[in-house]
N, C-alpha and C positions, 0 to 999 in steps of 0.2 A: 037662023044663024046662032054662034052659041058662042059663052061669055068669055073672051078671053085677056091674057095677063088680067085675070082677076085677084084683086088686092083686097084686106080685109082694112076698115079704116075705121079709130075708133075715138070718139068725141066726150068728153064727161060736162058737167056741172055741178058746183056745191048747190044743194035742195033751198029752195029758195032763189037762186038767183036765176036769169034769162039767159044769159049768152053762153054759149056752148064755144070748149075749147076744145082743139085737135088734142088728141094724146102724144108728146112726142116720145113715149117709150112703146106704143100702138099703134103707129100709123103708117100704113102702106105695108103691110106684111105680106110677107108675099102665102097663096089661099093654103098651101099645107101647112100651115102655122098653127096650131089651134087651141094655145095660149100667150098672155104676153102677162106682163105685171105694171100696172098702173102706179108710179111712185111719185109721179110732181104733174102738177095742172096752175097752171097760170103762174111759171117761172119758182114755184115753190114745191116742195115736199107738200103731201094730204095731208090736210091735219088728222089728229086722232080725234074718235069719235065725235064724227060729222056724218051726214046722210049726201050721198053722191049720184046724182043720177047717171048714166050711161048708155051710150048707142053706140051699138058698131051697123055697119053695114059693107055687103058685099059689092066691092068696086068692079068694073069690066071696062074694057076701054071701049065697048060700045054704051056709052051712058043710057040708052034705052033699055036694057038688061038688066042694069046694077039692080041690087035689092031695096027693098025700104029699107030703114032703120028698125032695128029690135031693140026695145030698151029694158034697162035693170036698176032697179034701184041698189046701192051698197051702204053699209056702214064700218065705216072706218073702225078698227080697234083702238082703246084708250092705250093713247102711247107715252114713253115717256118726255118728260119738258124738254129733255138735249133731242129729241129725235128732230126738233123744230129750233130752226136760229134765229136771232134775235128781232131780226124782225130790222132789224137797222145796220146798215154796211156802216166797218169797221168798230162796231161796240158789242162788247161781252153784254148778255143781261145777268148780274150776278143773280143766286138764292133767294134775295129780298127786293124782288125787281129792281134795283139801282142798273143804271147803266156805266159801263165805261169804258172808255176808250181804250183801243187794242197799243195804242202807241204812249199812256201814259206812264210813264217810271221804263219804259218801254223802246226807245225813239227808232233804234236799231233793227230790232225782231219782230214789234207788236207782240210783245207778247206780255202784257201788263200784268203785274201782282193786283191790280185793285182790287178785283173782287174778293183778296183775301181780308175785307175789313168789311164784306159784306155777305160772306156768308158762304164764298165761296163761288164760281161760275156754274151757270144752270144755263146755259146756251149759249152759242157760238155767233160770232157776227156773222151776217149775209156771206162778206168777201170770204170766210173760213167756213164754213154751216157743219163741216163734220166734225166731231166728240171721240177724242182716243179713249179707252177703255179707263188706263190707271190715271188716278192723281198725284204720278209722282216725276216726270218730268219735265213741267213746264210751269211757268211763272214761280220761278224763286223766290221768295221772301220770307227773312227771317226763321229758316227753317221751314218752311210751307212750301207747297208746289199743288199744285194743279194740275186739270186734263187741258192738255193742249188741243189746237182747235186748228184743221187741214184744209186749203180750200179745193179736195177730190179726195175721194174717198181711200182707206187706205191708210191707215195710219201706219203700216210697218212696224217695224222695231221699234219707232218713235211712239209713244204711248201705251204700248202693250195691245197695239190691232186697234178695230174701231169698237168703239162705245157701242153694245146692241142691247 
């Protein structure tokens, strides 16, 4: 008998740890597919330069059929600090790691000046995680603005595109 709706399904793990997650930019492709791009594993973005292990394997709906798993090792490129959010829903990490909150000076838009007394924002809170390009629309203060911070990708006309 021979493998059919075969799917390609593909699982990673950061080096070091056990448990293997599904890919959800990866998984269930349908078998003419014969790339995908890997961009978040356990509800996050990859970090930069970290070592990643990987398996795909070919699925069949006759599970006798499917394939082993083939694996790869990868290493993430050194990316920059906005590519990663803060790490905490609803706070900016400013420049000098200080945290603060998206709603302080704020209550309205979350869109705090704080980290204008700290150096400026170096990452986006969880609920926002993406980084517009310019620092000139967003958190007002005293003549200052900053990159606004989107929670989906996309910044439009609002920040001058996304931060890359």
């Amino acid at each position: 008998s021979d493998c059919h709706c075969s799917v390609w399904n593909v699982q990673a793990r950061r080096n070091g740890t056990e448990e293997w997650f599904d890919s959800p930019d990866c998984w269930n492709l349908p078998f003419a597919t014969s790339t995908c791009t890997l961009r978040s594993l356990e509800g996050n973005w990859l970090l930069p330069n970290n070592m990643y292990e990987i398996r795909v394997m070919q699925t069949c709906s006759d599970e006798s059929l499917s394939s082993d798993y083939m694996y790869v090792g990868e290493v993430t490129l050194p990316g920059c600090e906005f590519h990663q959010h803060s790490g905490v829903d609803e706070y900016f990490e400013c420049q000098d790691g200080f945290l603060c909150w998206m709603f302080e000076a704020a209550p309205f838009n979350a869109d705090s000046p704080c980290c204008h007394t700290h150096g400026g924002r170096k990452r986006c809170p969880m609920s926002r995680p993406y980084m517009c390009n310019a620092a000139r629309d967003c958190a007002p203060w005293r003549g200052l603005k900053d990159h606004c911070c989107m929670p989906e990708p996309g910044c439009g006309s609002v920040g001058g595109g996304n931060r890359i």
